[in-house]
C-alpha angles and dihedrals in degrees: 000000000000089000087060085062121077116243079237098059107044085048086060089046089052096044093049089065093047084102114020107186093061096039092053094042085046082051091047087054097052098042088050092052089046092042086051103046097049085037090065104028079057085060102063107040082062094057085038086060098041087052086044103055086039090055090044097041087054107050100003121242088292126041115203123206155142109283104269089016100122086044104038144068125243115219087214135007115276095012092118088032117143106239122205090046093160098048084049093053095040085059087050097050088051093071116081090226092067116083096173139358116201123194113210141187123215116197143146140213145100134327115200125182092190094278119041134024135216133172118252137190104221132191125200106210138152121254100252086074095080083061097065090031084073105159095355095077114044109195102205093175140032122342132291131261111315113228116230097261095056113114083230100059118107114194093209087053114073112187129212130190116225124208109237094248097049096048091041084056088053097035086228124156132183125306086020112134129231144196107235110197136186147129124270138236089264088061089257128128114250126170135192135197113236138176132237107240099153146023119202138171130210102200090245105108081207090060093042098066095050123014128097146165138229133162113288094248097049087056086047087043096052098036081048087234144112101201124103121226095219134354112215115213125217121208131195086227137015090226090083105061101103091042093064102036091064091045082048094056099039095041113032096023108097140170092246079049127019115186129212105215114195121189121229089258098054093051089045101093092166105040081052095056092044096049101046089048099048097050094063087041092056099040095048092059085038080059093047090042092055087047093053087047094046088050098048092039090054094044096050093036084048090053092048095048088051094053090047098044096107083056105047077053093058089043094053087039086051087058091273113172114232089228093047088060105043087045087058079063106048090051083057089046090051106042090053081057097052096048096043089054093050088047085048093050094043083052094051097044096054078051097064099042089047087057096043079053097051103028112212122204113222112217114262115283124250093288102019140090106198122086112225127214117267115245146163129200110212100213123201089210099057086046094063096038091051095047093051093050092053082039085059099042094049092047085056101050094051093057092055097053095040099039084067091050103053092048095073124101111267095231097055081043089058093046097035103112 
C-alpha cells in the first residue's frame, strides 16, 4: 500500500501531526467553512426547487397565450382567448415530452350570496388540475371539483370552490348556493347560479380573499365563449422546456393564431427575486468564509514555517530546491484542506438526513400563511466546488508563509532559534 503513495506525500502526512493540536484545530476550521458553505448553499437550493415545483404546478413548464396576453388588459373576458383549444392541446399530447396540457379560464366579477356581494378573481379549469396542484392548493372543506364521469357528478348543478377568506366573507358552507356574476365576452352582464362543494385555502392571504374555481364549461358558460385564456402546459422533465417551446413556436403558431409561449421561469416573478437575492447573499458569506479560512491557514502555516525554520536551513544547505520546500508545505497545506472538506460533507450530510427525520416547520414567508418544512439538499456539485476553492485557499496561504521562510540566508536559518 505504502508504495501507491507517493515518498512526498506521506512525508506531508507525517509533518501535519507533528503538532496535533494545530493541525486539528486548522482541520476544524476547514471542515466548519466547508460544513457551513454547503450547509447554506443547501439551503437554498432547496428554496430554489420549492419555488421552482410551485411555479410549475401553477402554470406548467410552458405557459401558452395570445401574444400580450400576460402584459395587457383585455377590454372584455375572452377577447384575446386562444380558440381550438382542443385541437392545440390534441398536437401537444402527441409529443412524448408533454404529460398534461390544462386549459384554463381567467375571469372577474362579483360573487353574491343574496345579500351581500364581493369581487372575485375566478378560473375555469378541469378537474385534473387539483391533481398537479399537490401541496399548493389545501382543500379544508368539502372536495374539489368532480369530473363528468363521477357518480357524483350532476350536470343542473354547477360547483364552485371557494378560497377560506372569501367564504368566510360571505359566511358561506358547503352545499350553500351562490349568484356568479360577470360580464361576457359581448361586453354584456350574465349571471349563474352555482353550488359550494369545496373550501380551500393557498397559502397567499391576497388569494384568499378572492380567488375561486368552477368547470371549465360553467366559466365558458357564464363568460358565452368557448375560447381559453391560456393552455399550461405540463412536461415529463423540465429539461425540455426549451425544447418545446421552439417546436411550439415553429409548429402550432400560425398567422390566423400566433402564440406567445413563456417558459416557467419568466412567469416566475418570486422565484426570480429570491433567487437573485439569495445568491449575493450566499456568495458574500462564501467570500467571508474563504477569508476566515485564508487567516487561520496562514497563521497556523506561519507558525509552523517559523518552528521549522532551523530545518528548512539544513534542507536548502543539503541542495534543497526552494520550490521543492515550499512545495512540502503546500502538500501539507493541501492535505489539511482535503480532509477538512470530507469531515465538512459527512457533517452536512448527517445534517440533512437529521432534518428529513424531525421535521421542522420554518415560520410562513413574507405573503403567506403556511410554514413550510425545513430541508437541505446536500449537493455533490457544491461539495466539490467548495472543496476546490479552500483547496485553493489553503494552497495560497501556504505559499505565502513559506515563501518568506525559505528566503531567508541558510546560515541565519541554521542559527535562527
Amino acid at each position: 500500500m505504502k508504495r501507491l503513495i507517493p515518498h512526498s506525500l506521506r512525508l506531508a502526512w507525517r509533518n501535519i501531526w507533528r503538532n496535533q493540536r494545530r493541525s486539528l484545530l486548522s482541520l476544524l476550521v476547514i471542515a466548519i467553512a466547508i460544513f457551513a458553505i454547503t450547509a447554506i448553499a443547501g439551503f437554498g437550493l432547496s428554496t430554489y426547487e420549492s419555488l421552482e415545483q410551485a411555479a410549475i404546478r401553477t402554470n406548467g413548464e410552458l405557459l401558452l397565450s395570445r401574444p400580450g396576453y400576460l402584459k395587457e388588459q383585455e377590454e372584455t373576458p375572452l377577447a384575446d382567448g386562444l380558440t381550438d383549444s382542443q385541437q392545440l392541446t390534441a398536437q401537444l399530447l402527441s409529443r412524448d415530452e408533454v404529460k398534461q396540457v390544462e386549459p384554463k379560464v381567467l375571469f372577474s366579477g362579483l360573487i353574491s350570496n343574496g345579500q351581500k356581494s364581493a369581487i372575485y378573481l375566478g378560473q375555469g379549469v378541469t378537474p385534473s388540475l387539483f391533481d398537479l396542484q399537490g401541496p399548493m392548493l389545501t382543500v379544508s372543506q368539502g372536495h374539489a371539483l368532480l369530473p363528468s364521469s363521477s357518480p357524483r357528478f350532476k350536470t343542473d348543478e354547477p360547483e364552485i370552490m371557494l378560497a377560506t377568506d372569501l367564504a368566510q366573507s360571505l359566511k358561506l358552507t358547503i352545499g350553500d348556493w351562490v349568484t356568479l356574476m360577470s360580464t361576457t365576452s359581448s361586453g354584456a352582464l350574465n349571471a349563474l347560479d352555482v353550488k359550494v362543494c369545496g373550501i380551500f385555502s393557498t397559502g397567499v392571504p391576497e388569494l384568499d380573499k378572492r380567488q375561486l374555481f368552477v368547470a371549465l364549461d360553467t366559466a365558458q358558460s357564464l363568460l358565452q365563449s368557448q375560447r381559453v385564456s391560456t393552455l399550461s402546459v405540463y412536461l415529463q422533465r423540465s429539461q425540455y422546456t426549451g425544447g418545446m417551446s421552439q417546436w411550439v413556436h415553429q409548429q402550432l403558431s400560425t398567422a390566423q393564431q400566433p402564440l406567445e409561449v413563456t417558459p416557467w421561469y419568466e412567469s416566475a416573478f418570486f422565484y426570480q427575486k429570491v433567487r437573485s437575492l439569495y445568491d449575493r447573499i450566499f456568495g458574500v458569506i462564501g467570500v467571508i468564509l474563504a477569508l476566515v479560512v485564508f487567516a487561520a491557514l496562514f497563521n497556523t502555516l506561519t507558525m509552523s514555517v517559523t518552528e521549522r525554520t532551523t530545518e528548512i536551513g539544513t534542507l536548502a544547505a543539503m541542495g534543497a530546491w526552494p520550490r521543492e520546500i515550499i512545495g512540502g508545505f503546500m502538500r501539507e497545506a493541501g492535505l489539511l484542506s482535503l480532509l477538512g472538506a470530507l469531515v465538512g460533507g459527512v457533517a452536512t450530510a448527517l445534517l440533512c438526513l437529521s432534518l428529513l427525520q424531525l421535521n421542522i416547520q420554518m415560520p410562513p414567508p413574507p405573503g403567506r400563511t403556511q410554514g413550510y418544512p425545513l430541508t437541505i439538499l446536500f449537493s455533490i456539485d457544491v461539495w466539490l466546488a467548495s472543496s476546490l476553492l479552500v483547496l485553493l485557499v489553503c494552497v495560497l496561504a501556504a505559499w505565502l508563509a513559506a515563501r518568506n521562510g525559505v528566503n531567508k540566508p541558510i546560515t541565519e536559518a541554521l542559527t535562527y532559534v
